[in-house]
C-alpha positions in Angstrom: 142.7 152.9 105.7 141.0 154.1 102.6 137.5 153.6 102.3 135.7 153.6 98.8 132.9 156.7 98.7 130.0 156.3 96.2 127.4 158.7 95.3 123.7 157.4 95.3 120.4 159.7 93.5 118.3 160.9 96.9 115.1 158.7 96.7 113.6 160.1 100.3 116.1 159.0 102.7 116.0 160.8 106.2 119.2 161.6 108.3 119.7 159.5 110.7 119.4 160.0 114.5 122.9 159.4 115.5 123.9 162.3 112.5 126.0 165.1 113.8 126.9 168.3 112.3 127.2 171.3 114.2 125.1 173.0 117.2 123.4 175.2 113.5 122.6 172.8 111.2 119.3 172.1 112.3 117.9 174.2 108.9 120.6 171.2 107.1 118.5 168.5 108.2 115.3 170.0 107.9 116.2 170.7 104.6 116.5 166.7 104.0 113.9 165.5 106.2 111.3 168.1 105.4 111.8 170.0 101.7 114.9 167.9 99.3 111.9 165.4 98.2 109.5 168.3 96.4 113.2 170.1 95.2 114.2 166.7 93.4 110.4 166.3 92.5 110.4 169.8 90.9 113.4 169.9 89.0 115.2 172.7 91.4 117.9 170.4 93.2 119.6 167.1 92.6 120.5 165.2 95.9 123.0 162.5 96.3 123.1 160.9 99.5 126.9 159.9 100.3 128.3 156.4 101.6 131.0 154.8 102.3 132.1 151.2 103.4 132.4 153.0 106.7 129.1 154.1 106.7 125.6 153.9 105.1 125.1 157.4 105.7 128.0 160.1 105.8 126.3 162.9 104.4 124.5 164.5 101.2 125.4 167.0 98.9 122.4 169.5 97.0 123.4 171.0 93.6 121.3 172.8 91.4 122.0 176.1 88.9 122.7 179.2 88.2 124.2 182.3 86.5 126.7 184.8 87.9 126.2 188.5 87.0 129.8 189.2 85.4 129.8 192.1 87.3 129.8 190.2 90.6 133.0 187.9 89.5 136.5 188.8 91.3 138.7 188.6 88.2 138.8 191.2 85.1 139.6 188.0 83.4 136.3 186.6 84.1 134.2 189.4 83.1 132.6 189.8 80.0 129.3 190.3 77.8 127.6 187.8 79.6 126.7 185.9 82.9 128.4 182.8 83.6 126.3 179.7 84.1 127.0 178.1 87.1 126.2 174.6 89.0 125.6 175.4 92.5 126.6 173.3 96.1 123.8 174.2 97.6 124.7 171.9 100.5 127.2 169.7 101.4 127.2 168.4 104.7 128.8 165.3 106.3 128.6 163.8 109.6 130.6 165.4 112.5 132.5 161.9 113.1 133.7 161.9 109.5 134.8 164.8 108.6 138.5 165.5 108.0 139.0 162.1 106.0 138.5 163.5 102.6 135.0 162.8 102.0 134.0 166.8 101.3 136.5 167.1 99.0 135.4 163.5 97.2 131.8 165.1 96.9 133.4 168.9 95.4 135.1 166.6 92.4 132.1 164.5 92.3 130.1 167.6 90.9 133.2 168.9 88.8 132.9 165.8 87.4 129.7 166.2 86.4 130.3 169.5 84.8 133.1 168.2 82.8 130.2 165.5 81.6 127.8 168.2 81.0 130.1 170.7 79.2 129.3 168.6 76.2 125.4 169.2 75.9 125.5 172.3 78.0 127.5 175.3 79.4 128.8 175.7 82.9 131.9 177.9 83.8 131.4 178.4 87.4 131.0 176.1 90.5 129.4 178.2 93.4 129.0 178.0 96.7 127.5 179.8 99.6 129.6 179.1 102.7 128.0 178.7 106.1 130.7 180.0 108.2 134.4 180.9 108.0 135.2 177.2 108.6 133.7 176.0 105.5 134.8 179.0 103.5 138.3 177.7 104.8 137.4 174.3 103.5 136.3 175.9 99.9 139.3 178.4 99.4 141.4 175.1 100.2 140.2 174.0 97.2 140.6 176.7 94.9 137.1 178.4 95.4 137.7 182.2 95.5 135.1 184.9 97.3 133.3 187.0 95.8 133.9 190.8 96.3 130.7 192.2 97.4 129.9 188.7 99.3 133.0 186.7 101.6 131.1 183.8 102.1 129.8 183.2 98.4 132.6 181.5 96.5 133.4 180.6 92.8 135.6 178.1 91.2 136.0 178.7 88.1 136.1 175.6 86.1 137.4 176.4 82.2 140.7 176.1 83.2 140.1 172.4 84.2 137.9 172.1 81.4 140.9 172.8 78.6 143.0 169.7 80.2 140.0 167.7 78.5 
């Protein structure tokens, strides 16, 4: 069965008891509970909380931005006289019972979809993301993300060649 997933604009929700990530994710949920209402406040992140007809509460992804020194990109082609502006998945978690269905994947084209939105009031080459494990670097690299040299867990998509399909 295929369930619908929508993306809402975080407006103070807490995790819910019954949430499950992993046996580390305890800085995750802080991170929700605690800090994601003075980021959102401030103008640093942009928080959606993510649902389902399954599920009032499957998970939240954090994006913010960015530039990536062109020094620190993996591909010659990619270098050049300037640093690439990048939207950020700061965090994208969803809950332990859920995952493996698609919905991580549904949240990374939810932000490339707003970059290709964006690309017409305002630059953004990269999508990055900090990995917190192997696992989720797995996940990323599954997608197309590709480490950078100097850091395995930090991982770029570049996103102009999606972009020129528009």
């Amino acid at each position: 069965m295929e369930y619908k997933i929508r993306f809402y604009p975080y407006k103070g929700e807490k995790i819910p008891p019954d949430f499950k990530y992993d046996q580390n994710s305890e800085d995750m949920i802080n991170f929700l509970n605690k800090s994601a209402k003075k980021c959102v406040r401030e103008l640093i992140s942009k928080i959606f909380i993510i649902k389902s007809d399954e599920s009032d509460f499957l998970g939240y992804i954090a994006i913010s931005l960015r530039s990536i020194e062109k020094d620190k990109l993996s591909s010659e082609k990619q270098r050049a006289l300037y640093a690439r502006p990048a939207i950020v998945i700061g965090q994208l978690i969803i809950d332990k019972k859920y995952q493996g269905r698609g919905y991580g994947k549904a949240a990374v084209n939810f932000v490339i979809a707003i970059a290709k939105f964006l690309k017409v009031y305002l630059p953004c080459r990269l999508l990055v993301v900090d990995a917190i494990n192997e696992k989720a670097k797995t996940f990323y690299e599954k997608l197309g993300f590709r480490a950078i040299p100097d850091n395995p867990l930090t991982l770029v998509l570049d996103l102009l060649p999606l972009f020129k399909t528009i």
